[in-house]
Structures are given as C-alpha cells and as structure tokens.
MDTraj code that builds the backbone (N, CA, C; nanometers):
import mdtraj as md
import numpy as np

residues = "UNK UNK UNK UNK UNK UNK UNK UNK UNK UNK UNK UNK UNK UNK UNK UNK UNK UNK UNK UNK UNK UNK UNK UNK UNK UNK UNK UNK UNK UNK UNK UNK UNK UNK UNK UNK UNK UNK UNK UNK UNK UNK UNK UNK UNK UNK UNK UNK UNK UNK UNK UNK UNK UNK UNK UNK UNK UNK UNK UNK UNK UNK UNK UNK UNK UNK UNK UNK UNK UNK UNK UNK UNK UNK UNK UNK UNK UNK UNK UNK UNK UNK UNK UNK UNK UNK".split()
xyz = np.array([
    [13.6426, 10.2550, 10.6813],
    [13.5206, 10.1892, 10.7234],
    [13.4270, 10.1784, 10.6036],
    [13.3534, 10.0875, 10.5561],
    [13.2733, 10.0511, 10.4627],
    [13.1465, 10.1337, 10.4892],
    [13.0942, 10.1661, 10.3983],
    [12.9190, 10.1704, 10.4688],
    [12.8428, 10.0641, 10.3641],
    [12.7752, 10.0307, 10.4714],
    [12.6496, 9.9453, 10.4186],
    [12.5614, 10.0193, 10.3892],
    [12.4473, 9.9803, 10.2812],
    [12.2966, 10.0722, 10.2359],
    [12.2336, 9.9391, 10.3346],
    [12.1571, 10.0199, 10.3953],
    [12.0509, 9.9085, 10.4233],
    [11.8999, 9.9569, 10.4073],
    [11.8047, 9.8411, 10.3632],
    [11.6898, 9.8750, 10.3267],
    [11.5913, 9.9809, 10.3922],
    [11.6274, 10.0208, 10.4435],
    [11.5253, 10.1158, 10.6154],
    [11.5487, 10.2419, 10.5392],
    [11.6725, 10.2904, 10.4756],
    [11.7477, 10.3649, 10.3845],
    [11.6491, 10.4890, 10.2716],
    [11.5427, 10.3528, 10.2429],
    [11.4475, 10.4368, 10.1335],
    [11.3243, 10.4365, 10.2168],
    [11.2264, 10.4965, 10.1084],
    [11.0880, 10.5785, 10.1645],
    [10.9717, 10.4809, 10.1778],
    [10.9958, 10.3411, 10.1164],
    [10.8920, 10.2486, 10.1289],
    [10.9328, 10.1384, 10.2378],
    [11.0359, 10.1793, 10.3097],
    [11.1232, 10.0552, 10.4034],
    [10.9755, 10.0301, 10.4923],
    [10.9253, 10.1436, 10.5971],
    [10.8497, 10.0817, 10.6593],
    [10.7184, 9.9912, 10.6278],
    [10.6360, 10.0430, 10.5277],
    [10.5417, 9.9518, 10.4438],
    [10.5781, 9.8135, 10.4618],
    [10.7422, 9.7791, 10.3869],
    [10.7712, 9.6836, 10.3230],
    [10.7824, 9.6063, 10.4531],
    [10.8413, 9.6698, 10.5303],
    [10.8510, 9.5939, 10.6679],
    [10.7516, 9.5527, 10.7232],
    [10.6102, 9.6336, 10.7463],
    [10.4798, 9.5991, 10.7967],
    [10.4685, 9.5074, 10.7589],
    [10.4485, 9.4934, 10.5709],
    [10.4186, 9.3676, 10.4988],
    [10.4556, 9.2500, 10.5251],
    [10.6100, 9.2069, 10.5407],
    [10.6599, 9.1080, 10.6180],
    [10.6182, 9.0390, 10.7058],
    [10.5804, 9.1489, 10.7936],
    [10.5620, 9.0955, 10.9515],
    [10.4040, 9.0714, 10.9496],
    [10.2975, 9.1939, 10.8988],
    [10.2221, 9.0579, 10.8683],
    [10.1633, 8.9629, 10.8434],
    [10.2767, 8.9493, 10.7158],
    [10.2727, 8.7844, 10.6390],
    [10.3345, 8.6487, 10.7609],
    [10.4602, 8.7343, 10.8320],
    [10.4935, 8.6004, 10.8986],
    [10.3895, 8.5807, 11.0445],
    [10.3358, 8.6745, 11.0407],
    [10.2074, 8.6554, 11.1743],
    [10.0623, 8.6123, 11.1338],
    [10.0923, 8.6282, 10.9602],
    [9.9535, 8.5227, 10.9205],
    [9.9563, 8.3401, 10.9253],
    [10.1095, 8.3173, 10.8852],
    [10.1553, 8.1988, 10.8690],
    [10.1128, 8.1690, 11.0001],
    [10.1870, 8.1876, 11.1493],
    [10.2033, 8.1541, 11.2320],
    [10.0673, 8.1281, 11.2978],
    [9.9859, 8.2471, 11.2592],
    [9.8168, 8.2393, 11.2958],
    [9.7883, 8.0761, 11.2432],
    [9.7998, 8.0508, 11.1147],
    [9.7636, 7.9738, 10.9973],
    [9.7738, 7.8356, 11.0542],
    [9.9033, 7.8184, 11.1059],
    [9.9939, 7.6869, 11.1648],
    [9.9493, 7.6531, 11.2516],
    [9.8840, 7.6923, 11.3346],
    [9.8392, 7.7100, 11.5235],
    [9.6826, 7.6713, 11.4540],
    [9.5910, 7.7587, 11.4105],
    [9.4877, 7.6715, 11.3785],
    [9.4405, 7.5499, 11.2418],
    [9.5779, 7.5172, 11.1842],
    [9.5548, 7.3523, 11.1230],
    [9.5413, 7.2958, 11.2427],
    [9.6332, 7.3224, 11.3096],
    [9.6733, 7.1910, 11.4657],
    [9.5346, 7.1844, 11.5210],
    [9.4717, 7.2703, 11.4853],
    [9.3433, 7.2866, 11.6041],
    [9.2671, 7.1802, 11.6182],
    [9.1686, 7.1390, 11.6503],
    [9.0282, 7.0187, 11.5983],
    [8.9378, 7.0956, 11.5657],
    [8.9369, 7.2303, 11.6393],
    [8.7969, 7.3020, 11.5338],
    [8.8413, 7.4399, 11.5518],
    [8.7647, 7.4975, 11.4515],
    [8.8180, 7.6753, 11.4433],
    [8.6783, 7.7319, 11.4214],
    [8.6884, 7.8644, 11.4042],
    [8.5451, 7.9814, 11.3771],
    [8.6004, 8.0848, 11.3112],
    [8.5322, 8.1666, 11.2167],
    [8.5465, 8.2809, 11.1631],
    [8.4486, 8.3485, 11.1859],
    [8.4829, 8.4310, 11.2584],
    [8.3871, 8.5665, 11.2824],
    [8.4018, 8.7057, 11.1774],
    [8.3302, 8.7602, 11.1534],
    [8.3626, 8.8937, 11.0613],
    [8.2362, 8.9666, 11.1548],
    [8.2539, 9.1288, 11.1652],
    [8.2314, 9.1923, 11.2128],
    [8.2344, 9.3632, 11.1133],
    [8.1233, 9.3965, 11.0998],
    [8.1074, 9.4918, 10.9711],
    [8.1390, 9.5917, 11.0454],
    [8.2184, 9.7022, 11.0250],
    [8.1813, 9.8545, 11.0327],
    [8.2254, 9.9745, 10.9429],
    [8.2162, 10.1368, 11.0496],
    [8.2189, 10.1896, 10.9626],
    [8.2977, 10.3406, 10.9778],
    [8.3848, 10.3437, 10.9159],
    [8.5491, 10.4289, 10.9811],
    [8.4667, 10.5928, 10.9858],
    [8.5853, 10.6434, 10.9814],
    [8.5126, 10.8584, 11.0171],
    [8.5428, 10.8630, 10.8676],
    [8.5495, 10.7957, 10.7624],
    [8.5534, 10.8430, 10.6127],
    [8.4327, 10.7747, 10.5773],
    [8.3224, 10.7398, 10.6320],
    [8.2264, 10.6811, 10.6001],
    [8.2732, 10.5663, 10.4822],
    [8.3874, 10.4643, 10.5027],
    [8.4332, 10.3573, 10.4922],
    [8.3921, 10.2179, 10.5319],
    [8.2995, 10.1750, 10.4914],
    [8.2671, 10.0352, 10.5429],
    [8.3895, 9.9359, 10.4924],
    [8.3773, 9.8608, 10.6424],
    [8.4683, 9.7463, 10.6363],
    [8.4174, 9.6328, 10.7107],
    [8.4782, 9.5481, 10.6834],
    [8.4563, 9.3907, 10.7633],
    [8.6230, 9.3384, 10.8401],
    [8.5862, 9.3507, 10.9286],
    [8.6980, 9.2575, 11.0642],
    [8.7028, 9.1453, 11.0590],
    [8.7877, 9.0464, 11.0463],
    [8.8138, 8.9157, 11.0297],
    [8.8867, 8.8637, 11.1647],
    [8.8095, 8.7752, 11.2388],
    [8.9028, 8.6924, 11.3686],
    [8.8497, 8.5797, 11.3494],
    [8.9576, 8.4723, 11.3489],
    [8.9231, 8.3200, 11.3827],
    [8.9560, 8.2971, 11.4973],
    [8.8659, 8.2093, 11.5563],
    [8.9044, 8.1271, 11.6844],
    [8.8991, 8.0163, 11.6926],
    [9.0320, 7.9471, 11.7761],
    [9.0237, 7.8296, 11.7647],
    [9.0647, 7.7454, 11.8956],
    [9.1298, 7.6244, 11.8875],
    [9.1618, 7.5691, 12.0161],
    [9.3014, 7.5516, 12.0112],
    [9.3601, 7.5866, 12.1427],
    [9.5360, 7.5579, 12.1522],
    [9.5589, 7.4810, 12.2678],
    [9.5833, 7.3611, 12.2880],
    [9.5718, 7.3137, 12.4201],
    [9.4416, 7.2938, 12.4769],
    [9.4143, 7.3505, 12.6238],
    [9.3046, 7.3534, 12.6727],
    [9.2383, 7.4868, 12.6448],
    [9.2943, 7.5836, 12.5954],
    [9.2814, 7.6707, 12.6039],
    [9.2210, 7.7121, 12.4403],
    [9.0675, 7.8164, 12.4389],
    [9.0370, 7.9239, 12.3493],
    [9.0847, 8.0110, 12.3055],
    [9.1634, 8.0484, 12.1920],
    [9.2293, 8.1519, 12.1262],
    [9.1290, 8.2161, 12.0537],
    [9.1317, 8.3774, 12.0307],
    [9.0758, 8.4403, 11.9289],
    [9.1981, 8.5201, 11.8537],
    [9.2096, 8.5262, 11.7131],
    [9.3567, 8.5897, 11.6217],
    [9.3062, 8.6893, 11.5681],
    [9.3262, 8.8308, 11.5518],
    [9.2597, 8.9272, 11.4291],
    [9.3046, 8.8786, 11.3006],
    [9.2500, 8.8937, 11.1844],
    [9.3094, 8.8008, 11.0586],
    [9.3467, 8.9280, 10.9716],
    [9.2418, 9.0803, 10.9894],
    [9.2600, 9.1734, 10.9136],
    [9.1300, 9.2400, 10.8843],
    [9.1770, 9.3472, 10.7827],
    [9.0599, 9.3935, 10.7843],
    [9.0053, 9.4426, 10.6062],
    [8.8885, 9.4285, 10.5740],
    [8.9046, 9.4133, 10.4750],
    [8.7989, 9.5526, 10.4276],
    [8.7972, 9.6224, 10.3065],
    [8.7150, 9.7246, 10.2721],
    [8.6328, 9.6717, 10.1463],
    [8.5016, 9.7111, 10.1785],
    [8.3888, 9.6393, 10.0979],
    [8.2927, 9.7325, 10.0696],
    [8.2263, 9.7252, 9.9420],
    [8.1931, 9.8457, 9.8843],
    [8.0087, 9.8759, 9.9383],
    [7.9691, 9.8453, 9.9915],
    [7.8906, 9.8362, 10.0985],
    [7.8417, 9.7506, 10.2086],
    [7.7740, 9.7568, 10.2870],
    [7.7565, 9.6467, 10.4120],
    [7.6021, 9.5266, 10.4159],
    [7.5890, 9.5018, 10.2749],
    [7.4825, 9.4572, 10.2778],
    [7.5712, 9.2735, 10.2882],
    [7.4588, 9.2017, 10.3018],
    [7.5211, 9.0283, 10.3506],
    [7.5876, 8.9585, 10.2220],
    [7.5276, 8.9775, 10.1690],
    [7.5905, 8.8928, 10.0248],
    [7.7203, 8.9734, 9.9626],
    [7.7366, 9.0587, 9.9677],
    [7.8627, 9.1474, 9.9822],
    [7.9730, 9.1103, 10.0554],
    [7.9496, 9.0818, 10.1770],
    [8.0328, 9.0487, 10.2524],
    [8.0639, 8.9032, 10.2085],
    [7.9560, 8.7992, 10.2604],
    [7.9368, 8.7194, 10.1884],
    [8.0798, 8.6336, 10.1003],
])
top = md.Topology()
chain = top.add_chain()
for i, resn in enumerate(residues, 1):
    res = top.add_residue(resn, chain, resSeq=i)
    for name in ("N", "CA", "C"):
        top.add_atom(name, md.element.get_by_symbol(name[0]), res)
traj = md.Trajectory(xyz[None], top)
C-alpha cells in the first residue's frame, strides 16, 4: 500500500486552510455584490479583553428581492479615533 503525505500532515495545515477558505468566501462575497445595483459598507469599531481596538467590516447589498448583510473581516487599528479608521 502506498502512503500519501497529505498537507493536514504539518503544523501550519490548519491556518493554511482557514486562509483558503476565506479567500474563496471573499471572492464569492465579491461576485454577489458586483451583480448588485447598490451596496453599503458599514465598519463598526471595538474593543477585545486585550484592550485591542478593532474595526468590523460588513457590506450590504441587494440579491434578488432580497437585503443581504456579509461580514468582510476584521481589521486591528492602532487606535479608534475617525481618521484612523478612516
């Protein structure tokens, strides 16, 4: 019987895997609102138990008849003032 190595194998498999997935769930986000006629970006500041400020990223847009909102991610910013974010 052969063995195969497969990537899952080493210590960065899951990372690498997160990464993948999501890149292919940004695309897919991405694709769904070109189609749209109009979209929104919301960001939303806060602030983790490491006294970590961050900003939340969701666009919303239109699919059909229907209102979608997508999380886009989250981003860490070196304080929470507007032009920062900005």
């Amino acid at each position: 019987m052969c063995k195969v190595s497969l990537p899952y194998n080493y210590n960065k498999a899951c990372a690498s895997f997160f990464i993948n997935v999501i890149k292919a769930l940004k695309i897919e986000i991405f694709d769904r609102v070109r189609k749209s006629p109009w979209f929104g970006l919301m960001a939303d500041e806060s602030t983790d138990v490491s006294v970590t400020k961050n900003v939340i990223l969701y666009v919303t847009f239109i699919e059909g008849r229907k209102v979608k909102t997508s999380y886009l991610g989250i981003l860490e910013v070196v304080d929470g003032i507007a032009n920062t974010i900005t």
